[in-house]
N, CA, C and O of each residue as an XYZ file, in Angstrom:
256
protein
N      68.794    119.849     87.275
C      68.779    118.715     88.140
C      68.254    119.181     89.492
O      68.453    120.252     90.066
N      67.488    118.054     89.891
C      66.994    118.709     91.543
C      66.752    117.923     92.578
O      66.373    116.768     92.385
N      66.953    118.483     93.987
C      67.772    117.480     94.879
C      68.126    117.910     96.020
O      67.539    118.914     96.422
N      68.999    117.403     96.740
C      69.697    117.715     97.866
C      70.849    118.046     97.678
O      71.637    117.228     97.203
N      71.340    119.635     98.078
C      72.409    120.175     97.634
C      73.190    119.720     98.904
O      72.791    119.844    100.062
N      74.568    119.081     98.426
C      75.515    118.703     99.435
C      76.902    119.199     98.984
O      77.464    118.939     97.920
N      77.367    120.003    100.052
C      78.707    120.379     99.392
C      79.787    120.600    100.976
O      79.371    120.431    102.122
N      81.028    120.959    100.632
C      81.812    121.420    101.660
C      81.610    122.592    102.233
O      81.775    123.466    101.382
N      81.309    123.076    103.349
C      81.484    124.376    103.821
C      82.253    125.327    103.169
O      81.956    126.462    102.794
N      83.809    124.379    103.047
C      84.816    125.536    102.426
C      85.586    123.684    102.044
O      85.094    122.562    102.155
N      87.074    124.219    101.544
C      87.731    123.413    100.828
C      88.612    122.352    101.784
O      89.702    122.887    101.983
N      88.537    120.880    102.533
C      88.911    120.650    103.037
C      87.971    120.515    104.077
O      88.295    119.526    104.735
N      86.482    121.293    104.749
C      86.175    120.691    105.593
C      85.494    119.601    105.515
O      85.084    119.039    104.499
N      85.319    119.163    107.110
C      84.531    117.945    107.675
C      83.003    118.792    107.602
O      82.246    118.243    106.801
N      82.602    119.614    108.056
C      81.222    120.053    107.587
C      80.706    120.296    106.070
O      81.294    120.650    105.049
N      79.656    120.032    106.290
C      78.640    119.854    104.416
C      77.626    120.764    104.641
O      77.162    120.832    105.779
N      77.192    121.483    103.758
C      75.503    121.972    103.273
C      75.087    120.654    103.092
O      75.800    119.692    102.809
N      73.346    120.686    103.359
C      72.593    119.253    103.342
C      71.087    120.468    103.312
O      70.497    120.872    104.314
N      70.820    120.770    102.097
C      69.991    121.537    101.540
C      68.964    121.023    100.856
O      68.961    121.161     99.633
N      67.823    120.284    101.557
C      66.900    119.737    100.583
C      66.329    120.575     99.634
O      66.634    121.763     99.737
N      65.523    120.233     98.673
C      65.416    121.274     97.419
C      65.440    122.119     96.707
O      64.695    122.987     96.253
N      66.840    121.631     96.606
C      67.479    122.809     95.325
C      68.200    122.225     93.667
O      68.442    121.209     93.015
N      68.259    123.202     93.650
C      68.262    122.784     92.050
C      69.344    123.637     91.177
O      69.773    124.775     91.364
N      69.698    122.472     89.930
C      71.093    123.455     89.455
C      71.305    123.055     88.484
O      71.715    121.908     88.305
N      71.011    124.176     87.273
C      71.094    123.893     86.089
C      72.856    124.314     85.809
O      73.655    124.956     86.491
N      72.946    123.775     84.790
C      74.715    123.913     84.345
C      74.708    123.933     82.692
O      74.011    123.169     82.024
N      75.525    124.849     82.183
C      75.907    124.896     80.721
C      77.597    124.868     80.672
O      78.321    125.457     81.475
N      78.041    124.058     79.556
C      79.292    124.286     78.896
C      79.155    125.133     77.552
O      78.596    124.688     76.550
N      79.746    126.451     77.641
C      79.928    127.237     76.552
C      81.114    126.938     75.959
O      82.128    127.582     76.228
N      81.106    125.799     74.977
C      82.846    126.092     74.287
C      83.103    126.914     73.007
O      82.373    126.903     72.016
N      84.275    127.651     73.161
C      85.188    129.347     72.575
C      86.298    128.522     72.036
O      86.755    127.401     72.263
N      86.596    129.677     71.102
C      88.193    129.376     70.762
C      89.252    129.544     71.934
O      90.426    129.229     71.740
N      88.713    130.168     73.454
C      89.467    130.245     73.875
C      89.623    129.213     75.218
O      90.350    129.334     76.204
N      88.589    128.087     74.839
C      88.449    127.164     75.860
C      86.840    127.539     76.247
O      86.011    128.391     75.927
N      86.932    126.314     77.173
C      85.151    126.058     77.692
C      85.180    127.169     78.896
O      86.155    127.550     79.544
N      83.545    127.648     79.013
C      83.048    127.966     80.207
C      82.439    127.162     80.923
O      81.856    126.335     80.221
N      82.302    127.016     81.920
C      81.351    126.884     82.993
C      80.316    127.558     83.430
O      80.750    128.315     84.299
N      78.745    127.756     83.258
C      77.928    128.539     83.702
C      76.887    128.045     84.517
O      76.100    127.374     83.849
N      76.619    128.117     85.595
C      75.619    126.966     86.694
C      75.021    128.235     87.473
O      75.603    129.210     87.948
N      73.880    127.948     87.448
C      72.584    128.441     88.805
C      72.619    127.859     89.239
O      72.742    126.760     88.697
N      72.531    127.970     91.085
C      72.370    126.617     92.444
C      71.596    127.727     93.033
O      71.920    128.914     93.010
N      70.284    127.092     93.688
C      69.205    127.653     94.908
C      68.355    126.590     94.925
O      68.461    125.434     94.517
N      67.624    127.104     95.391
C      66.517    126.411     95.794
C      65.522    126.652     94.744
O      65.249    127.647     94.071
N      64.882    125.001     94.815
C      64.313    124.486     93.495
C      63.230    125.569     93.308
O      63.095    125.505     92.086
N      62.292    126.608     93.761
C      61.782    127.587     93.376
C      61.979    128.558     92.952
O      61.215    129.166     92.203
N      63.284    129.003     93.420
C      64.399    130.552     92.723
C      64.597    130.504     91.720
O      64.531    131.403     90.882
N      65.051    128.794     91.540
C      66.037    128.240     90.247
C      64.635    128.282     89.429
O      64.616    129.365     88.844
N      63.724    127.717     89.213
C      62.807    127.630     88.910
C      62.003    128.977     88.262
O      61.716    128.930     87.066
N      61.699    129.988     88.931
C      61.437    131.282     88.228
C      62.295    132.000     87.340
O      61.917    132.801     86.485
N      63.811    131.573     87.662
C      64.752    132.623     86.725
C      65.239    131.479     85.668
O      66.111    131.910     84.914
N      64.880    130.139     85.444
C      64.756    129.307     84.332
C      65.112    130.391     82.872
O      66.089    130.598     82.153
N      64.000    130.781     82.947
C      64.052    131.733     81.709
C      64.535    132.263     81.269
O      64.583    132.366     80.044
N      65.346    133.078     82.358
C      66.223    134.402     82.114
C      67.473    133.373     82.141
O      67.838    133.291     80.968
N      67.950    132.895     82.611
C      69.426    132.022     82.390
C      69.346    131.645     80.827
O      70.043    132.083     79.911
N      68.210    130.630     80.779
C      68.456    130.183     79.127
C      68.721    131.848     78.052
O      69.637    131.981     77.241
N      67.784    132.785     78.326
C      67.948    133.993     77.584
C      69.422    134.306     77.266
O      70.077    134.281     76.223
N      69.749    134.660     78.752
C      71.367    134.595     79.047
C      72.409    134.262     78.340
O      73.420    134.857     77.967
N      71.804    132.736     78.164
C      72.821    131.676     77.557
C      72.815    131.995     75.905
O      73.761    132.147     75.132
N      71.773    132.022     75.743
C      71.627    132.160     74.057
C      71.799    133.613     73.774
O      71.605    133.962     72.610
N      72.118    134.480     74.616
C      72.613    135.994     74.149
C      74.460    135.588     74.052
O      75.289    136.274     73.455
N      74.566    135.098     74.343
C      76.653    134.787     74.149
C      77.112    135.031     73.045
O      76.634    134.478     72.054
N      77.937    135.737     72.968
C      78.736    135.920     71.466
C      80.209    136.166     71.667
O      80.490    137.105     72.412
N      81.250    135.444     71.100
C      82.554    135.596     70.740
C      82.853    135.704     70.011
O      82.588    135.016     69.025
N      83.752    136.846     70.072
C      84.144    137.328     68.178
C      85.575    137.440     68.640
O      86.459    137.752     67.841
């Protein structure tokens, strides 16, 4: 997904990141031992070159 990254400084503040183009792919890995969470956030060009290597990443996973 890609966009304007908006988030809290920290937990509770009144200040935001306001990051025009960036981008953030996200996977749910679900295990017998419950789901993961796995997300890249940068900027839509970073995110963009290491595309590849994340999906690689993702499809190297194994639980035994």
């Amino acid at each position: 997904m890609s966009g304007t990254y908006t988030a809290e400084m920290r937990p509770g503040a009144t200040e935001h990141y306001n990051k025009p183009d960036y981008r953030v792919c996200a996977a749910v890995v679900d295990t017998p031992q419950g789901a993961y969470y796995i997300k890249m956030t940068g900027p839509a060009k970073t995110v963009a070159s290491a595309q590849a290597d994340y999906e690689k990443f993702l499809s190297s996973l194994k639980f035994n």
